[in-house]
N, C-alpha and C positions, 0 to 999 in steps of 0.2 A: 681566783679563776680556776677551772675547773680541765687542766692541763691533762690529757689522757698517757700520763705515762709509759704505764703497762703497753699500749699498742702501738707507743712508738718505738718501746724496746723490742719489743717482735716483729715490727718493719724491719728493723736494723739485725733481724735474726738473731737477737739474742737470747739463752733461755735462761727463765730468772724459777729461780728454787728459795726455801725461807733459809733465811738470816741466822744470826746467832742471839739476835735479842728484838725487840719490836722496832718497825719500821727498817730494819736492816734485811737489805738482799742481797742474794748469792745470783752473779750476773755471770753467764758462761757465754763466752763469745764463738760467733762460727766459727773462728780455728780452738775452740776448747781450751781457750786461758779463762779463767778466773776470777772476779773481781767480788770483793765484799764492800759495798754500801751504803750508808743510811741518807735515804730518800728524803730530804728537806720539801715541806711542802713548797709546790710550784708558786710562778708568779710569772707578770708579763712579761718583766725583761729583768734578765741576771745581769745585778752593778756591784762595785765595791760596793756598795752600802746595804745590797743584799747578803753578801759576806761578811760585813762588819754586824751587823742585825742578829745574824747565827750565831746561838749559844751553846758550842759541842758541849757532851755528857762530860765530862771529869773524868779523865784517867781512858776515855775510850779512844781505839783501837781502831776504831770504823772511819774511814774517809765519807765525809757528805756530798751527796750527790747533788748537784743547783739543778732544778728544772724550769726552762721557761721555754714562752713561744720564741724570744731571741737574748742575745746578750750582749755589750759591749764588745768593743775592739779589745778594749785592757782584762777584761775575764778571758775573752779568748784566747789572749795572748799569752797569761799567766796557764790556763788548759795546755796550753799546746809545751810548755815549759815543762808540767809535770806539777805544779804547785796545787791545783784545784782539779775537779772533775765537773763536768758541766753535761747538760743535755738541752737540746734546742729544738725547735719545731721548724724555723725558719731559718734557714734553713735544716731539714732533720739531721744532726750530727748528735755523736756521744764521744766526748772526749774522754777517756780514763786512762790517767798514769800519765800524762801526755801522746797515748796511741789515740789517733784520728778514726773514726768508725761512721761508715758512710754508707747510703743504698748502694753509690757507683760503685765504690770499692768493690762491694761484695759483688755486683754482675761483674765486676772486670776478673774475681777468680776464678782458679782455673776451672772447668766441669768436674773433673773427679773430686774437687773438693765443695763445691757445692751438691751434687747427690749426696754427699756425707752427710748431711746438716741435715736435721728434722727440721728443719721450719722452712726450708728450701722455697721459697717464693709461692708458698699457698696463699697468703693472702692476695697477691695479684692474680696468680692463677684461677682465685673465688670472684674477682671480681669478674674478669671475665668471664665467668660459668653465669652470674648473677645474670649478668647483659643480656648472657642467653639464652636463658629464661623467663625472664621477666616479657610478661604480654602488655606490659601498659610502662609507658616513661619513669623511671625511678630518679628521684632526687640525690647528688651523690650524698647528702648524710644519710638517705635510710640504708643505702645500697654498704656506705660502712658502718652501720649497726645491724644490718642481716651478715654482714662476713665477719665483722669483729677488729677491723683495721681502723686507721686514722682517714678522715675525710682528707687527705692532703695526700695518701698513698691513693686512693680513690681518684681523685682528680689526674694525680700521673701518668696512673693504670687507662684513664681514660683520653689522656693529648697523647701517648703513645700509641692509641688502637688509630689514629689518627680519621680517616675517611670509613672508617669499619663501626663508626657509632655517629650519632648527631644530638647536639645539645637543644631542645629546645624547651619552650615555654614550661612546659610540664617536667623536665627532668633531661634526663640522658638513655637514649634507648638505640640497639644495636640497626645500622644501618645495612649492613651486608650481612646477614646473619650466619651464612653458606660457609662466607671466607675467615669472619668471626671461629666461625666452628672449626673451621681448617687448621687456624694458625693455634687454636688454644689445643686442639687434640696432636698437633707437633710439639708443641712443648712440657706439655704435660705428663709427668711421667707415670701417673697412677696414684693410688692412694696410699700406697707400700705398706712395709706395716709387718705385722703374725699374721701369718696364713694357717688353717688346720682345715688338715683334709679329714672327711668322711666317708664313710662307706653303708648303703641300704639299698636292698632292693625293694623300695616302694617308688613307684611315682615320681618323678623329680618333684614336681610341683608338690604333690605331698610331703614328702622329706621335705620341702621347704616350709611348709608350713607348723607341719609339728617342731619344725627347728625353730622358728618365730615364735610360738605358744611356748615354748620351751625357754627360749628366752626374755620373754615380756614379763614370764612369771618371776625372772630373778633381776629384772627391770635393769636389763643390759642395752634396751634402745637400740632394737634389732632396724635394719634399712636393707629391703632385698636390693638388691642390683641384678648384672648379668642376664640369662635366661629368662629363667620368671618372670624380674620385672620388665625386660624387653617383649616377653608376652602378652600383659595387660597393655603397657602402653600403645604397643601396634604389633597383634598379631600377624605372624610370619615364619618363626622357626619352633621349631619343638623345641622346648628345653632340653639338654642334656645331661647339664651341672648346678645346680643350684648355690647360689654366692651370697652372704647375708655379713653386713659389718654390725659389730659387736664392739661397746664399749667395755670389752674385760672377757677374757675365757670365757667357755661353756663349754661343759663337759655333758653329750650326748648319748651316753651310752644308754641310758634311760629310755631313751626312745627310740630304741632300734637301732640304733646305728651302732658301728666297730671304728675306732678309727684307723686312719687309710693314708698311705703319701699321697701328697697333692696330684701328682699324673695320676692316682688310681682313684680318686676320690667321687663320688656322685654329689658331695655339698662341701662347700671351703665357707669355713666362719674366719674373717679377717675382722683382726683390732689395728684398724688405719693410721698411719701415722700424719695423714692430713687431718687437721683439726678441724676442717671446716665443711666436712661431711654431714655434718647433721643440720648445720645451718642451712642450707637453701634446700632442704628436701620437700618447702611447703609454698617455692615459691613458681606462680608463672599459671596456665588454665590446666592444669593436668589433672586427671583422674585423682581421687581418693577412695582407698578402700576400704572395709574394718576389718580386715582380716588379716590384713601385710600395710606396713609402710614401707613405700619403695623411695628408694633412691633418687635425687633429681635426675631429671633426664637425661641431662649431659653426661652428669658418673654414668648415667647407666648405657649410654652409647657409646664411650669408652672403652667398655668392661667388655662391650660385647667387640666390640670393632677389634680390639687385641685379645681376643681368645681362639682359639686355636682352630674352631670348629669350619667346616667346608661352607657353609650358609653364612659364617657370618659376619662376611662384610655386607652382603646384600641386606640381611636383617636390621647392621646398623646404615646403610641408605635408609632403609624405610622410618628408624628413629630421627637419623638427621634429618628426611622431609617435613618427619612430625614438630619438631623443634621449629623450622622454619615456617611453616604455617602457622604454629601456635604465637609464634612474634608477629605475624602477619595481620591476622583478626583486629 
């Protein structure tokens, strides 16, 4: 069976770095412990006899890790014990050392330690973004193959928006789009991340674009947001600051620009620490250009709604109408 590991250890917020030999991982849990394992391929349901079956390397060091969609009562119990490491789909738990690692767990701690954690609940946060974009009913497995999650954090994401989406024949599509947008733009905290400010006196919209050319050349997967792209989508404010996410530095000096602190800056390249920025940039009726690829809407009405500028909450009204029309159609 074809067990999606990987996304359910990133539901559980965990980050996994390589091993010290093949198939072995380096698992770092939201509070920043530790774990090395080697990943036994999955199966439906973890039994003794799926541990009797396992044949560890000789001499190794590494704890195996059981994966299935479920497991017995007596695997469990031996997990919970400390004897075995287990990971389950049904319900999503990851047992290691005998510590219980759980979705609830992790929204029951406290806020200051959840902004810690890189992986802080983007993938719920994408599905919601998804909802609110997408102009025609999305099925929940494509909705978690455009974010990169487990169809079963999908479906959660979706009985919790509860009256704010409706399932029907063709998929799941956002019912209240307004308050959709409301509740995801409160909880969300931005894309966070390196920030680098710029300084040129050209054009904003120029300075954005040579910063785009600039980095398409070093195939950095430049996504304007902010100004700019709040300009193409529905003009309304003059750019002021030019904002473009970057998968990796670029260094502009080549094309006019100095760099600048972020308050002094006319362009900020940010390497985001949401992973799932790149994924929905291509979904829902919105414009395409060859010149810039912009940001999903939703980043980009975000970007603008918490920037500092005196137009620009009215500018992002005028995105969040566009967004709700565009689910409307």
């Amino acid at each position: 069976m074809g067990l999606d590991v990987v996304s359910l250890l990133r539901e559980l917020n965990f980050r996994i770095d390589g091993g010290t030999r093949e198939r072995s991982w380096l698992l770092r849990s939201p509070e920043n412990a530790i774990f090395l394992v080697a990943v036994v391929p999955s199966v439906e349901r973890v039994s003794a006899r799926t541990m009797r079956n396992f044949i560890a390397p000789k001499g190794s060091p590494v704890r195996p890790l059981f994966a299935g969609l479920t497991a017995t009562d007596g695997v469990l119990e031996q997990a919970r014990a400390g004897q075995v490491d287990v990971l389950t789909e049904h319900p999503l738990q990851l047992i290691l050392k005998g510590t219980v690692f759980t979705p609830e767990a992790f929204e029951q701690a406290a806020p200051v330690q959840r902004k810690s954690s890189r992986r802080v609940a983007w993938g719920r946060w994408a599905v919601e973004r998804c909802l609110l974009l997408a102009d025609t009913p999305m099925r929940q497995s494509e909705i978690a193959g455009y974010v990169g999650v487990s169809q079963q954090m999908v479906s959660r994401v979706c009985k919790n928006l509860g009256s704010l989406v409706t399932n029907t024949i063709d998929g799941v599509e956002a019912q209240e789009p307004v308050k959709l947008l409301e509740r995801w733009t409160a909880t969300y905290p931005g894309a966070g991340g390196q920030q680098f400010g710029w300084y040129s006196l050209d054009p904003v919209v120029k300075q954005t674009l040579n910063a785009v050319e600039e980095a398409r050349l070093l195939d950095l997967h430049p996504l304007v947001s902010g100004d700019v792209a709040a300009d193409r989508l529905m003009p309304w404010k003059l750019p002021t600051r030019g904002l473009i996410y970057v998968d990796s530095p670029i260094d502009l000096s080549g094309r006019g620009f100095v760099a600048a602190p972020l308050e002094e800056a006319t362009l900020i390249t940010c390497i985001p620490d949401d992973p799932t920025i790149w994924r929905l940039s291509e979904i829902g009726a919105f414009p395409i250009y060859e010149d810039l690829d912009l940001a999903d809407a939703a980043l980009v009405y975000w970007d603008v709604l918490n920037s500092n500028d005196v137009d620009s909450r009215e500018a992002a009204g005028q995105l969040a109408a566009l967004i709700a029309t565009t689910l409307s159609l």
